[in-house]
C-alpha positions in Angstrom: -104.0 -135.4 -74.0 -103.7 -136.5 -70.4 -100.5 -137.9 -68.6 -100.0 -141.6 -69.0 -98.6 -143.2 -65.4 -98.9 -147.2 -66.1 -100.9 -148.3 -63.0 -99.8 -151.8 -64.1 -96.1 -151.9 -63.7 -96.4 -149.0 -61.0 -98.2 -151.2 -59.1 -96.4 -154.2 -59.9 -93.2 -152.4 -58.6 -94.3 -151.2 -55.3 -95.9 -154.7 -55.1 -92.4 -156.4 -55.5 -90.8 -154.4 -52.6 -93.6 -154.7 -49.8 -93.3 -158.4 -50.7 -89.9 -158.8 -50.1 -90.5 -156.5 -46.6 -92.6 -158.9 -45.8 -92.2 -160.3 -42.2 -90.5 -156.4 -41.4 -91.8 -155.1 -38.0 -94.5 -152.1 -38.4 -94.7 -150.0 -41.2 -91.3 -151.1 -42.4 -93.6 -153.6 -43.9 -96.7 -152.1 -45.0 -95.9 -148.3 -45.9 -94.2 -148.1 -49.4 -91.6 -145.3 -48.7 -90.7 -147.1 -45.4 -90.3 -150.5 -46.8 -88.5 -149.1 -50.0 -85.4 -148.2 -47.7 -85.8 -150.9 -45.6 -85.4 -153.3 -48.2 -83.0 -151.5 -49.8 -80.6 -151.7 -46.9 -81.3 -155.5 -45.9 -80.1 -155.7 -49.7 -76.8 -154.1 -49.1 -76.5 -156.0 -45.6 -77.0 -159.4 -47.1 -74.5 -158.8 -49.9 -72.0 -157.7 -47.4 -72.9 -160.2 -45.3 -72.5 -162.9 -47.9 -68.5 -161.9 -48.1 -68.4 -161.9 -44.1 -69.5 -165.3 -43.8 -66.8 -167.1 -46.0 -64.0 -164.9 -43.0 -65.9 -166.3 -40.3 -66.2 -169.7 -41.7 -62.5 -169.9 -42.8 -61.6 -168.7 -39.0 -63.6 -171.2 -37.5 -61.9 -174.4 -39.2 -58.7 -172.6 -38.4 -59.4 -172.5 -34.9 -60.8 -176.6 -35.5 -57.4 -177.1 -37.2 -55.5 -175.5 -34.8 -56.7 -177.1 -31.0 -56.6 -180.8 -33.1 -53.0 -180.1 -33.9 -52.2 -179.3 -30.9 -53.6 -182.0 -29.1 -50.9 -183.8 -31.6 -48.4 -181.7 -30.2 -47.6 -179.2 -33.3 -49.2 -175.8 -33.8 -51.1 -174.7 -37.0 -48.4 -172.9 -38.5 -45.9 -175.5 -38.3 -48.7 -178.1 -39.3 -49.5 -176.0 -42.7 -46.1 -175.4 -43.4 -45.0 -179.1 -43.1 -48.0 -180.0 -45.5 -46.9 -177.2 -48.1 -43.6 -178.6 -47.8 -45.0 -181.9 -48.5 -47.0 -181.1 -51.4 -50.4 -182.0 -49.5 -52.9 -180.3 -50.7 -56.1 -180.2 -48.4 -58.3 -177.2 -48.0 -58.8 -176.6 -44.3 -62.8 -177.2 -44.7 -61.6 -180.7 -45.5 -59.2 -180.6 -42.7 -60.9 -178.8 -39.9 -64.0 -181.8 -40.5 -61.5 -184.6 -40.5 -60.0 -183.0 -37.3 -63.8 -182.8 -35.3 -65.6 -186.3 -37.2 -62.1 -188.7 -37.4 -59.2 -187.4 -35.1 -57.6 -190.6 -36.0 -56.9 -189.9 -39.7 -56.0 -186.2 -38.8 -53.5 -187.9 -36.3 -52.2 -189.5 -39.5 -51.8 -186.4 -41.7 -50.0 -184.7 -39.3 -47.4 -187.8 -38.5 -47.0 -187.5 -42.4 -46.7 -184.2 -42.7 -44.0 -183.7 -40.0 -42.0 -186.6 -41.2 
């Protein structure tokens, strides 16, 4: 009896991968083996990726938080330690947008906080 090999879902398969290296330069886009490991690695680089995004993110509405505090003459650390203290409890995503869209407001969380 001859060897079965499923040309459907063969097919299907390899289909699945060049479509996802689609828009890949060369034959990272058209060759199967190529592709294969190049999509295989864009994989593990978005799911990396996906982690690194939330650090740089958090960093950049520390940095937000931490020029509008001190253009209210406190430094981050004291600012988030005072509002611990305090018991308020905003997430610096919240904070760092209040400090760049209403300064004002900010202004008043810190005068709050520190008293």
């Amino acid at each position: 009896m001859p060897r079965s090999t499923n040309k459907v879902a063969s097919r299907q398969r390899r289909k699945k991968v060049l479509d996802r290296a689609k828009g890949f330069w060369g034959a990272r886009s058209k060759v199967f083996t190529i592709a294969k490991n190049s999509v295989e690695k864009a994989l593990v680089h978005s799911y990396r990726d996906r982690k690194t995004k939330k650090r740089i993110y958090r960093n950049l509405w520390i940095v937000r938080i931490n020029a509008a505090a001190r253009e209210n003459g406190v430094s981050y650390s004291k600012l988030i330690d005072a509002m611990n203290k305090k018991g308020i409890e905003i997430n610096r995503k919240v904070l760092a947008s209040l400090a760049v869209e209403s300064p004002n407001v900010f202004a008043d969380i810190v005068k709050f906080a520190l008293n």
